[in-house]
C-alpha distance (Angstrom), angle and dihedral (degrees) to the residues before:
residue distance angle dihedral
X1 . . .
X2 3.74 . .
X3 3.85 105.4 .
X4 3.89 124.8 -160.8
X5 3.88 120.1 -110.7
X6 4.20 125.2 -128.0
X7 3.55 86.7 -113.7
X8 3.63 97.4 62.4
X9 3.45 91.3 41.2
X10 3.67 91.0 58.8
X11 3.86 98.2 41.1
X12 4.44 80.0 48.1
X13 3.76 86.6 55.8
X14 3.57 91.8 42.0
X15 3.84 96.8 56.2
X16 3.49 98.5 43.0
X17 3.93 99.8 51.3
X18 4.42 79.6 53.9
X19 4.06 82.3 53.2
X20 3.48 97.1 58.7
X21 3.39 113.5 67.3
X22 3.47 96.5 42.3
X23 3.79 95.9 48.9
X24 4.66 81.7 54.0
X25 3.86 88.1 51.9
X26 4.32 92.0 50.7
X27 3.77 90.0 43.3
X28 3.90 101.1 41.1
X29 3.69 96.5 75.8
X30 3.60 93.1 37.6
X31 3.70 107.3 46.0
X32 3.80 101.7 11.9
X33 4.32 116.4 -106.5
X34 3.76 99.8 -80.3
X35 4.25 93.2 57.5
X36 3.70 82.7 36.1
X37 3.91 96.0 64.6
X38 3.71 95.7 44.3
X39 3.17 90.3 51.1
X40 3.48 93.4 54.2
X41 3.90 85.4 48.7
X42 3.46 92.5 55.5
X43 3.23 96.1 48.9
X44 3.85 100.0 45.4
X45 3.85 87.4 58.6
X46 3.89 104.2 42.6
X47 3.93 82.1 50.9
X48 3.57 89.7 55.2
X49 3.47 98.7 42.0
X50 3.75 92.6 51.3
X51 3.91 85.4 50.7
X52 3.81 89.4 65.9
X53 3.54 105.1 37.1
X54 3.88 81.9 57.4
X55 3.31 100.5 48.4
X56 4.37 90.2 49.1
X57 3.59 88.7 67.0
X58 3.51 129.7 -148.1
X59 3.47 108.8 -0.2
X60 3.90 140.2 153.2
X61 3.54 117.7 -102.0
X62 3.91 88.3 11.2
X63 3.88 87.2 126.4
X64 3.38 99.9 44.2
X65 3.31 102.2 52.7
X66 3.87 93.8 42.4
X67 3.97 78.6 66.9
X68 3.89 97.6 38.6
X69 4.09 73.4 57.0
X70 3.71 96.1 56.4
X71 3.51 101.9 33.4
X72 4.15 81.8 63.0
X73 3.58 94.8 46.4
X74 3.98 88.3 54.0
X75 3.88 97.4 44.5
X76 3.90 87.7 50.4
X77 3.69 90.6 52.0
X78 4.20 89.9 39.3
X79 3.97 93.1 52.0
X80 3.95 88.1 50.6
X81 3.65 92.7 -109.2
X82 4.25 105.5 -160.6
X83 3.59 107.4 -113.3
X84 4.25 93.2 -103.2
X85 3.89 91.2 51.5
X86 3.85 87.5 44.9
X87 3.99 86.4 58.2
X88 3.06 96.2 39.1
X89 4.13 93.9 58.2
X90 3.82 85.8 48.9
X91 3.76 93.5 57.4
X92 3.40 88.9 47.2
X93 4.59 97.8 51.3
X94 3.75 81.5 48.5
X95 4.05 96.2 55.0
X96 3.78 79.6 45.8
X97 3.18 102.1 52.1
X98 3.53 101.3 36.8
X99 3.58 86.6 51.9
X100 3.44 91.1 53.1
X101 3.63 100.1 44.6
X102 4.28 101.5 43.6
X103 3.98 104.2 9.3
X104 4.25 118.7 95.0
X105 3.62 93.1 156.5
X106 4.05 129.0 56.9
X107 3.65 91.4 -133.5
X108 3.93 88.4 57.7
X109 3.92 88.5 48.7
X110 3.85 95.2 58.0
X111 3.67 90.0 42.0
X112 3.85 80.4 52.8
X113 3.75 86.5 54.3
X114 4.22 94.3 45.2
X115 3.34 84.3 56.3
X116 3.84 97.4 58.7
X117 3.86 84.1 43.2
X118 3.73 99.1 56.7
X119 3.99 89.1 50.7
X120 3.59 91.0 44.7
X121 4.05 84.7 59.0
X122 3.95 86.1 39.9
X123 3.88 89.7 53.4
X124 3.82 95.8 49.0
X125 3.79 101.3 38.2
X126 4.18 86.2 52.7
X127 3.46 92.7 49.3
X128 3.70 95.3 47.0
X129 3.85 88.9 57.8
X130 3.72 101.8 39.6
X131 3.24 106.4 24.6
X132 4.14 94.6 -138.7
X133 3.43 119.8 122.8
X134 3.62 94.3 -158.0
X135 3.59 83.4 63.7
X136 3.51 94.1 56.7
X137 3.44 94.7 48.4
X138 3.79 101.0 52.3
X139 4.09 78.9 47.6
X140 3.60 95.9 62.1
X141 3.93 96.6 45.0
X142 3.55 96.5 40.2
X143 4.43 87.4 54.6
X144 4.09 74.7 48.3
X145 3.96 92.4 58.9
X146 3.72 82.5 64.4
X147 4.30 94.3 71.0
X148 3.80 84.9 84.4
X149 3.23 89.1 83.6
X150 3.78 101.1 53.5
X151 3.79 106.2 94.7
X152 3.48 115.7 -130.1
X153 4.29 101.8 -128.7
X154 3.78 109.1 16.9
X155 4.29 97.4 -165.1
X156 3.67 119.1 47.9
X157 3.81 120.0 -116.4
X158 3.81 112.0 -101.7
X159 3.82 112.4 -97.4
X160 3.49 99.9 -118.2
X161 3.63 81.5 64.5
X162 3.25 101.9 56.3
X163 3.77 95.4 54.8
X164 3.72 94.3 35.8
X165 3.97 93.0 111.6
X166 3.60 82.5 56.9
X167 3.37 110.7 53.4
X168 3.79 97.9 33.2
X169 3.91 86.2 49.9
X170 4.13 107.0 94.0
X171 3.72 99.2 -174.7
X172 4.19 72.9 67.7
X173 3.78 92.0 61.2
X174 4.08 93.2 42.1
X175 4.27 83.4 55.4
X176 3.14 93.6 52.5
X177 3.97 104.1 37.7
X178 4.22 81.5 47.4
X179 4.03 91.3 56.1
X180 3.43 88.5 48.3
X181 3.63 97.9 55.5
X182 3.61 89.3 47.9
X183 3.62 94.6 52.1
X184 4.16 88.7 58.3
X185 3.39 94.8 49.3
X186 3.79 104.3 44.2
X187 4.11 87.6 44.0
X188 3.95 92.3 87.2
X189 3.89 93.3 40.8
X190 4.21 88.9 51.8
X191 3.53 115.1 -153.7
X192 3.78 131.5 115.0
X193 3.50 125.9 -52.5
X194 3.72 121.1 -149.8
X195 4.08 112.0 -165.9
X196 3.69 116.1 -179.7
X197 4.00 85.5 -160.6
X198 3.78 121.7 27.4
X199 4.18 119.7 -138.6
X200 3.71 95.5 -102.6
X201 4.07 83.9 54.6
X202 3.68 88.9 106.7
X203 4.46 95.7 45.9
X204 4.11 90.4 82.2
X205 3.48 108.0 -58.5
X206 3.87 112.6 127.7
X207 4.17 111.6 -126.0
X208 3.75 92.4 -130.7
X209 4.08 99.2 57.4
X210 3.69 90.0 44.7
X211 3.69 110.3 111.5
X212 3.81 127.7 -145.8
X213 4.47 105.8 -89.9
X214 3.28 120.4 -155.5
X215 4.16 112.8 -151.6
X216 3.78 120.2 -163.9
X217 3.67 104.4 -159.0
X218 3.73 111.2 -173.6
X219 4.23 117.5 -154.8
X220 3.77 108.6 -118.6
């Protein structure tokens, strides 16, 4: 799982605080300044949204919920959301989809969601001393820039777990029960031995880190 860095979460931040104004001066005129800043709103959060999903990699259900995303963002704006619910709906896609995208534990989803909380308090106590929105947008990312360092599982899976495919696998066994045999009978002949899987292949080991041994067995 490819995971962003702070950097680019800062330089993200960064680019879309310079967005926003200039996306509200195109859109006053056209759509009055009320439309204009949700707009921007939506925007601002699709783009960051999009910016994640991207940078997971190939995933299942990336796609779809990229769309699931944007098909909220356009029913809040259709149903005439008020600008604080409209945030508020944006916060909440990107805790989903954050979650979604770099989260395999529940405690790393809510610390997903603490996150968004922290830069919601960022956003509003910014604004409420300067007044710029802009501000309080490249606030709220740049608190967001700090998810990176949220691991995605905090407890380890158990190892019988991890080698559970493994050892419940017989063809594993039959491998390993076949080298063996050919070990014993090639040990009076001498000669190398070349066994793709070696006997204790089936005790924990997993197939794909095992390495090609080669045995020597000399006749006695």
């Amino acid at each position: 799982m490819k995971r962003p860095t702070l950097l680019e979460g800062v330089l993200v931040a960064l680019v879309l605080s310079l967005l926003a104004a200039p996306i509200v001066v195109l859109l006053h005129g056209l759509v009055g300044s009320l439309l204009a800043w949700k707009a921007v709103v939506v925007v601002m959060a699709y783009t960051y949204m999009c910016y994640l999903l991207v940078q997971r990699g190939r995933t299942s259900g990336r796609i779809t919920l990229g769309l699931l995303a944007l098909a909220g963002l356009l029913a809040g704006v259709a149903f005439d959301l008020r600008l604080t619910g409209l945030l508020l709906l944006c916060v909440a896609l990107i805790w989903g989809v954050r979650s979604f995208a770099y989260s395999r534990s529940l405690v790393s989803a809510v610390l997903q969601g603490g996150v968004c909380v922290l830069g919601c308090g960022a956003a509003l106590m910014v604004y409420g001393h300067s007044g710029s929105f802009a501000l309080a947008i490249w606030s709220f990312f740049l608190v967001q820039a700090a998810f990176v360092f949220i691991p995605a599982r905090f407890t380890r899976r158990p190892l019988a777990d991890r080698y559970e495919e493994v050892r419940d696998a017989p063809e594993s066994f039959g491998h390993a029960h076949h080298a063996a045999e050919e070990a014993l009978d090639r040990r009076n002949q001498g000669g190398w031995i070349v066994l793709s899987q070696p006997p204790w292949a089936a005790r924990g080991l997993r197939a794909d880190r095992i390495r090609r041994i080669v045995y020597y067995a000399s006749s006695s």
